[in-house]
N, CA, C and O atoms as a GROMACS GRO file, in nm:
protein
  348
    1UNK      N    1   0.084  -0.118   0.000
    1UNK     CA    2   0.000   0.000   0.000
    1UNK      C    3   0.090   0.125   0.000
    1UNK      O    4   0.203   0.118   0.047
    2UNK      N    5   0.034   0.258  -0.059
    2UNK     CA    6   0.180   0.378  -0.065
    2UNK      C    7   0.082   0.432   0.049
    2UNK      O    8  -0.028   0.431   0.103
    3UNK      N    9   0.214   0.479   0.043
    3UNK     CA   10   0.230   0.592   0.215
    3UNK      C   11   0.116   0.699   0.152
    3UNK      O   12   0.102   0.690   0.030
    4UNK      N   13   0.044   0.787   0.212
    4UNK     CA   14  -0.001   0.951   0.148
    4UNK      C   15   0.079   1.073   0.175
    4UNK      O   16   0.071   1.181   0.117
    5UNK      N   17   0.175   1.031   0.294
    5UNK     CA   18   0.250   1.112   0.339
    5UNK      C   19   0.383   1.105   0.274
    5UNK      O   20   0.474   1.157   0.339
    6UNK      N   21   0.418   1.047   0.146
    6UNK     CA   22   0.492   1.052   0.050
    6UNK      C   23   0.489   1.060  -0.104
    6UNK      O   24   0.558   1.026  -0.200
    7UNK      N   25   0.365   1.127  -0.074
    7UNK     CA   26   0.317   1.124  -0.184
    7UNK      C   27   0.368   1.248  -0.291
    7UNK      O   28   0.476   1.295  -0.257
    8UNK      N   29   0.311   1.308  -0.411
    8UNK     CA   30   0.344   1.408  -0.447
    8UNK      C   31   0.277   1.547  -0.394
    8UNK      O   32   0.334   1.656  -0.391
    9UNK      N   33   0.184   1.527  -0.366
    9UNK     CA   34   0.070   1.634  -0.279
    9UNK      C   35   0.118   1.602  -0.137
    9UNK      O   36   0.110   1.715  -0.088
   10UNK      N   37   0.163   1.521  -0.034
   10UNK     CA   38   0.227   1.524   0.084
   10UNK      C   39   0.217   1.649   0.134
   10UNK      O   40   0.311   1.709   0.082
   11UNK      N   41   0.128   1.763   0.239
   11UNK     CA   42   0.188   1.846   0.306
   11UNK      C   43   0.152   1.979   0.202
   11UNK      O   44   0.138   2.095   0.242
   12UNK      N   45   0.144   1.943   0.083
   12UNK     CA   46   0.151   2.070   0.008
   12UNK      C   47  -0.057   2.135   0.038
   12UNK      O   48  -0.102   2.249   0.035
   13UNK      N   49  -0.103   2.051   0.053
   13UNK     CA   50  -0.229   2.161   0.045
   13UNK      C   51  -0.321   2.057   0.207
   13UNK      O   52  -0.297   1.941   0.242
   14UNK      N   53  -0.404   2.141   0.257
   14UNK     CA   54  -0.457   2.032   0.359
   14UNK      C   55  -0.576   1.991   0.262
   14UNK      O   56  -0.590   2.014   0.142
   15UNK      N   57  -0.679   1.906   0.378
   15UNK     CA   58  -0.741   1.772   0.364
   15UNK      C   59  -0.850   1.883   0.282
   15UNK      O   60  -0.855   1.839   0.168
   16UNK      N   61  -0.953   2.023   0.292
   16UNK     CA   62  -0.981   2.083   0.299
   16UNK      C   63  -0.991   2.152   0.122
   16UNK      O   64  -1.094   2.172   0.057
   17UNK      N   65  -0.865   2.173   0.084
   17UNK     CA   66  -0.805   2.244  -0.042
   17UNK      C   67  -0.794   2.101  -0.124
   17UNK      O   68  -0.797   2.097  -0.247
   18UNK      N   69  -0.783   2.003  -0.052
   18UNK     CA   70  -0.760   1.890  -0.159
   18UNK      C   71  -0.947   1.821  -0.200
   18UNK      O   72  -0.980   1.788  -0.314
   19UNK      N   73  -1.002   1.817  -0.129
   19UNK     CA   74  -1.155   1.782  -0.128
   19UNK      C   75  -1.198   1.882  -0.266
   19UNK      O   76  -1.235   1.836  -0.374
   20UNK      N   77  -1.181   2.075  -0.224
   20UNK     CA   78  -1.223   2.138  -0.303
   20UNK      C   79  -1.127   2.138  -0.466
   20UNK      O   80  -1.182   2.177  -0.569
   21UNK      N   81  -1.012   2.100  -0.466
   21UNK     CA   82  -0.933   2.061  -0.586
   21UNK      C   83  -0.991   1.906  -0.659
   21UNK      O   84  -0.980   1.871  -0.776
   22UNK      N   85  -1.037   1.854  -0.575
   22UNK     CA   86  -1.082   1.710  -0.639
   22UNK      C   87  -1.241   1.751  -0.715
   22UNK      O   88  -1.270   1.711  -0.828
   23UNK      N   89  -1.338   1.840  -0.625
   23UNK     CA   90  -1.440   1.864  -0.682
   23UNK      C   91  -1.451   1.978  -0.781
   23UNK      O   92  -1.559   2.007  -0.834
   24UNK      N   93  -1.356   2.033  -0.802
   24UNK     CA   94  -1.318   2.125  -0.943
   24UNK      C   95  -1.265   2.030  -1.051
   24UNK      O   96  -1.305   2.038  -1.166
   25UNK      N   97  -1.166   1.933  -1.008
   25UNK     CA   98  -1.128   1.866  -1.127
   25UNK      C   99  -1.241   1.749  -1.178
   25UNK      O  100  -1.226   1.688  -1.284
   26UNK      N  101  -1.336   1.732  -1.104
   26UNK     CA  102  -1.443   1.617  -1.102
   26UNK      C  103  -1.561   1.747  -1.190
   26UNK      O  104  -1.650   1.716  -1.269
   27UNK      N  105  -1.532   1.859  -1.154
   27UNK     CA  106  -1.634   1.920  -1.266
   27UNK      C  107  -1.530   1.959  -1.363
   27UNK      O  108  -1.607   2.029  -1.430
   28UNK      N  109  -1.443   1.969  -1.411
   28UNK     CA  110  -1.334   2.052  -1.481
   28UNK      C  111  -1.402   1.878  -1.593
   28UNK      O  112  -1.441   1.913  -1.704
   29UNK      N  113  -1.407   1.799  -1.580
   29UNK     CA  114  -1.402   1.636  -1.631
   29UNK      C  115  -1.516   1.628  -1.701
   29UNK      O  116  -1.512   1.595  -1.819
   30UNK      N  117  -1.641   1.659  -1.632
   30UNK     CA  118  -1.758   1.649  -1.670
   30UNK      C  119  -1.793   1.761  -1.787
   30UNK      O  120  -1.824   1.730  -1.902
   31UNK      N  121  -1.784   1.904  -1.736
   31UNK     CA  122  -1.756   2.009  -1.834
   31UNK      C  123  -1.703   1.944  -1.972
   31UNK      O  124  -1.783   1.940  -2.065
   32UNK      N  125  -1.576   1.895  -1.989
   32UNK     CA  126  -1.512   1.869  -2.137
   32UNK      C  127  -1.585   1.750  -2.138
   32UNK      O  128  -1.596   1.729  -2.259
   33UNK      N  129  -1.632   1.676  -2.090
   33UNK     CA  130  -1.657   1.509  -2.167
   33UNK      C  131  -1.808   1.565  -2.209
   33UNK      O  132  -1.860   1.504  -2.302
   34UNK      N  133  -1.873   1.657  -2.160
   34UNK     CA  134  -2.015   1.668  -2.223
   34UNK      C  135  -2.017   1.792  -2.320
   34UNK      O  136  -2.124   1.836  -2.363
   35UNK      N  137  -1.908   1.839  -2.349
   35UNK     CA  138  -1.876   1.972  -2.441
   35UNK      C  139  -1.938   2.103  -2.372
   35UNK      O  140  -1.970   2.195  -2.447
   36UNK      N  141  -1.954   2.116  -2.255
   36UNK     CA  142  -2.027   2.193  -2.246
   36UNK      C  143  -1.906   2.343  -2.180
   36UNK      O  144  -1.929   2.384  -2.066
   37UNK      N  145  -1.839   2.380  -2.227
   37UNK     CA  146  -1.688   2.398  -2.150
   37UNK      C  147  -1.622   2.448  -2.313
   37UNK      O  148  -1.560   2.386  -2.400
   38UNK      N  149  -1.657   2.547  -2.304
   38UNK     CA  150  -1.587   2.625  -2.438
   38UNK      C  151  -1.458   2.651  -2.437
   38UNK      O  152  -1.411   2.655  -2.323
   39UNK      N  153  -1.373   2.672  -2.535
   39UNK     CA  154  -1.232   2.707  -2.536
   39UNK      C  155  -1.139   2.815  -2.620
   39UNK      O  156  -1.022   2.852  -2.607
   40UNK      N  157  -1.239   2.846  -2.704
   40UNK     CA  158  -1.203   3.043  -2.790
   40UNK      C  159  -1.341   3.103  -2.782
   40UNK      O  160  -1.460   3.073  -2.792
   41UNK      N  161  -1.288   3.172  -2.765
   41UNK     CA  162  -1.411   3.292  -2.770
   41UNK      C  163  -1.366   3.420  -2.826
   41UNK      O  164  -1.261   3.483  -2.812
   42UNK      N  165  -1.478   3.445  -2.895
   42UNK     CA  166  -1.439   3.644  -2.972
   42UNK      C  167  -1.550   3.735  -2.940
   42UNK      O  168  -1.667   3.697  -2.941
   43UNK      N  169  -1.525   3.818  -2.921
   43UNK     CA  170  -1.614   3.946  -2.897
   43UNK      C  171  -1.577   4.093  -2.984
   43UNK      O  172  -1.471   4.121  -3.040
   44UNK      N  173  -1.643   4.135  -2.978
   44UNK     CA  174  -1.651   4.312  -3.015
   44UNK      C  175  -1.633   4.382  -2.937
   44UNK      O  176  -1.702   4.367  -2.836
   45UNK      N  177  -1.532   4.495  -2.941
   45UNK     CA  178  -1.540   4.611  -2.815
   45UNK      C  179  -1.547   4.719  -2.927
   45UNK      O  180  -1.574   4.694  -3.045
   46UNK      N  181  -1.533   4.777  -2.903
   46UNK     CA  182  -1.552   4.963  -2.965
   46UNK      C  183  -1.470   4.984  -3.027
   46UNK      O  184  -1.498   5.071  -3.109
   47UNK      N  185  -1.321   4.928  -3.038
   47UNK     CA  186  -1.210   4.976  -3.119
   47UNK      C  187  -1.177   4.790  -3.186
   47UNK      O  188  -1.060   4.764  -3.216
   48UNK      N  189  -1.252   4.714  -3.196
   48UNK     CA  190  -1.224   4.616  -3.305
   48UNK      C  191  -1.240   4.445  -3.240
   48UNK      O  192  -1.231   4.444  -3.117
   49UNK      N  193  -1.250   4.382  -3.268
   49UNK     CA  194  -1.275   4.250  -3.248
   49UNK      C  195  -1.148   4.144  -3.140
   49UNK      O  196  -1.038   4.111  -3.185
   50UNK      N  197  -1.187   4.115  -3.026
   50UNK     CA  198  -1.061   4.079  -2.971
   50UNK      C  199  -1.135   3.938  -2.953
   50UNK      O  200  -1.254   3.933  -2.921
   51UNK      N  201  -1.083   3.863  -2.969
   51UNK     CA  202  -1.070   3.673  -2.906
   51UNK      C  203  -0.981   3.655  -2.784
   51UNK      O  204  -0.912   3.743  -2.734
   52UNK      N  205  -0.995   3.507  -2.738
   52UNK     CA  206  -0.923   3.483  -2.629
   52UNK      C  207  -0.937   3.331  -2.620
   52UNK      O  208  -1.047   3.279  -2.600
   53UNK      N  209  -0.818   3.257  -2.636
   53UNK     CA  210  -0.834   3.090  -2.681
   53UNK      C  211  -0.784   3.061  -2.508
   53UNK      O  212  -0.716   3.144  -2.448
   54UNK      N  213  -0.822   2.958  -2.456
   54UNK     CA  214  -0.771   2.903  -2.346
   54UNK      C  215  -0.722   2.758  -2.359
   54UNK      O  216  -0.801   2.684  -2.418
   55UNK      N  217  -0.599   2.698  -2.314
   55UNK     CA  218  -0.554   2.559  -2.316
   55UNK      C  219  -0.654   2.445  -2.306
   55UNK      O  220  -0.688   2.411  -2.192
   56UNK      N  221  -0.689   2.402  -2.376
   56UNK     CA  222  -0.809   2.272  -2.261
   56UNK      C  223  -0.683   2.158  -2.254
   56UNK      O  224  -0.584   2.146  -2.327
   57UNK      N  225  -0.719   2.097  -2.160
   57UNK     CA  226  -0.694   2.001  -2.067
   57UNK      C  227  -0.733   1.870  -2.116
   57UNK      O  228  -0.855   1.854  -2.116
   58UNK      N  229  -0.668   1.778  -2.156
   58UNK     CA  230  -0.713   1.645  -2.222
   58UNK      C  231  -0.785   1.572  -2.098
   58UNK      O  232  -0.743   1.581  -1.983
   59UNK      N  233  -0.900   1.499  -2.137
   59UNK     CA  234  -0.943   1.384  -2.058
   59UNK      C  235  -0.869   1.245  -1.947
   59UNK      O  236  -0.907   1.188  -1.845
   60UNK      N  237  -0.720   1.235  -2.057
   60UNK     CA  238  -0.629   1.162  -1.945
   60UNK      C  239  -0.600   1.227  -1.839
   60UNK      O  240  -0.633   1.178  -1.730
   61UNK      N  241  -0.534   1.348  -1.843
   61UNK     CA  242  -0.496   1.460  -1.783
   61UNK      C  243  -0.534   1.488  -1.656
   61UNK      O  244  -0.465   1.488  -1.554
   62UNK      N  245  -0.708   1.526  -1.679
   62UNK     CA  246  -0.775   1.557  -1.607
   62UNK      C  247  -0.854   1.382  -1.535
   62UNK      O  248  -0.914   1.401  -1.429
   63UNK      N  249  -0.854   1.277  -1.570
   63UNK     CA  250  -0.819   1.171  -1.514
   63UNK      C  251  -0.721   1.120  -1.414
   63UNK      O  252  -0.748   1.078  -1.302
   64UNK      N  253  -0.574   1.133  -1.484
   64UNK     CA  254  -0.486   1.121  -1.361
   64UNK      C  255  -0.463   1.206  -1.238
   64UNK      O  256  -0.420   1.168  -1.129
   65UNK      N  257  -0.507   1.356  -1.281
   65UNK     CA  258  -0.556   1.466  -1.135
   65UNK      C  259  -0.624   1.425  -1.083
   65UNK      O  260  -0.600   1.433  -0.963
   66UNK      N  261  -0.763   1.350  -1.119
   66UNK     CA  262  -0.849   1.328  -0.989
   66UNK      C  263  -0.824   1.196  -0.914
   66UNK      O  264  -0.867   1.203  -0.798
   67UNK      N  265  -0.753   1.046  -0.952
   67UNK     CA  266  -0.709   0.978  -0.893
   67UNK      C  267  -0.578   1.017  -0.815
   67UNK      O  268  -0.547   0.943  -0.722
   68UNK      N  269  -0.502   1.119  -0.842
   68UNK     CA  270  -0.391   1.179  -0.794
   68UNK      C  271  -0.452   1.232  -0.625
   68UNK      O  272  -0.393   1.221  -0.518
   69UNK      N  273  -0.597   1.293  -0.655
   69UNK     CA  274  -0.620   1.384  -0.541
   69UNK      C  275  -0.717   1.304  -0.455
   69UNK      O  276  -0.743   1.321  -0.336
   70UNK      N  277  -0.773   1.197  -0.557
   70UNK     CA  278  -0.850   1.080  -0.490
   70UNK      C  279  -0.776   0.977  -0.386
   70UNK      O  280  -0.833   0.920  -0.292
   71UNK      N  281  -0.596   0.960  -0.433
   71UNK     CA  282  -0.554   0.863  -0.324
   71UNK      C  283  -0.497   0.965  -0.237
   71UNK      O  284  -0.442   0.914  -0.139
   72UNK      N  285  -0.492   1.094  -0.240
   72UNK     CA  286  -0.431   1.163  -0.102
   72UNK      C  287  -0.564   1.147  -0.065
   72UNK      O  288  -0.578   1.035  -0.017
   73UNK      N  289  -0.656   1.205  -0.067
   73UNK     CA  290  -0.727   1.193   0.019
   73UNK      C  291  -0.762   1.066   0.094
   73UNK      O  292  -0.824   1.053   0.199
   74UNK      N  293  -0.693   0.956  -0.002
   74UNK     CA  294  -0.758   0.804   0.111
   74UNK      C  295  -0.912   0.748   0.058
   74UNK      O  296  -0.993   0.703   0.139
   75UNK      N  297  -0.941   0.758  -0.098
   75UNK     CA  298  -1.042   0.754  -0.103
   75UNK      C  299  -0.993   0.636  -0.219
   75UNK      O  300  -0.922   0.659  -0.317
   76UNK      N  301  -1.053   0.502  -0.176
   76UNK     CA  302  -0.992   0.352  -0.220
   76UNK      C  303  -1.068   0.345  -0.364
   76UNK      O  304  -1.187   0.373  -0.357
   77UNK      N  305  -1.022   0.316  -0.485
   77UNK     CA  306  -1.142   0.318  -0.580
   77UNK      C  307  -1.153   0.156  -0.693
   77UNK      O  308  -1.231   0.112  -0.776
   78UNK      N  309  -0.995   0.104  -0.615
   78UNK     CA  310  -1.036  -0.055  -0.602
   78UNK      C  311  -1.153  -0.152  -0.540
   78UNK      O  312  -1.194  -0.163  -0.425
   79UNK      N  313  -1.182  -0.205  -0.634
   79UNK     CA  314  -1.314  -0.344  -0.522
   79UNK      C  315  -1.231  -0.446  -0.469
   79UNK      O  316  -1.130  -0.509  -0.500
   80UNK      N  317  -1.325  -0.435  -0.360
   80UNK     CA  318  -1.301  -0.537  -0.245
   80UNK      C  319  -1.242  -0.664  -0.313
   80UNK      O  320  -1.288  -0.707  -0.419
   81UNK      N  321  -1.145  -0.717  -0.253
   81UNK     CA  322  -1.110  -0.907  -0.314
   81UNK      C  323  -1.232  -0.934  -0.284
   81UNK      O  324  -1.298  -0.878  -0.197
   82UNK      N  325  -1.280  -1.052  -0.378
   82UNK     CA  326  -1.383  -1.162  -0.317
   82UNK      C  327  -1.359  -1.232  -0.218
   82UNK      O  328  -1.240  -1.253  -0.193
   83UNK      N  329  -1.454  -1.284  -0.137
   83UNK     CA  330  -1.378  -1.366   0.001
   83UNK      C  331  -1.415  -1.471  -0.059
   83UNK      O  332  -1.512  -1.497  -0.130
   84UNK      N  333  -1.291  -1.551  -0.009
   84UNK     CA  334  -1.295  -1.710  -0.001
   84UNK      C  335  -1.291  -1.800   0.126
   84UNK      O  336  -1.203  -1.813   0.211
   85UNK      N  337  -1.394  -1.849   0.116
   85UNK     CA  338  -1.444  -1.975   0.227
   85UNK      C  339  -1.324  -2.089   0.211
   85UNK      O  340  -1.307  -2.141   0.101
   86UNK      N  341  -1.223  -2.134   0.353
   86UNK     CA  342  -1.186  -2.245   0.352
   86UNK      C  343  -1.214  -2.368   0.463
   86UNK      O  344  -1.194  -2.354   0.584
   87UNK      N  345  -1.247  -2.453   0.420
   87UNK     CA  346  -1.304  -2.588   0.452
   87UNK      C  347  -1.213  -2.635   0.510
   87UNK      O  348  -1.221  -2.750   0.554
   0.00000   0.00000   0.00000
């Protein structure tokens, strides 16, 4: 089993900042997998047309962040072994 206290997040944010980082990246996930989460945009101002493109974040990406922030927190997302009966 790994330590959490050696982890890469170890110490760097508490239990608190990591809950609210897991539930941004758990919507940051949902946002791009349902398209709903735009990534250029252009507008008009008064003196001429300005845009503004932002990076998106691939689906692996934003996958390995939330199991990243899922095992600091201690939150198991393996199933149980089956039990076995011995006779």
């Amino acid at each position: 089993m790994l330590n959490r206290n050696t982890r890469l997040l170890a110490g760097a944010m508490t239990r608190e900042q990591l809950q609210d980082a897991l539930t941004k990246a758990q919507q940051a996930y949902i946002d791009l997998a349902s398209g709903s989460r735009g990534v250029s945009f252009s507008y008009t101002q008064g003196d001429g047309t300005r845009s503004v493109s932002f990076q998106q974040a691939s689906m692996a990406d934003l996958m390995a962040l939330i199991q990243l922030l899922q095992a600091q927190l201690g939150i198991h997302l393996r199933p149980r072994a089956p039990m076995r009966f011995r006779f």
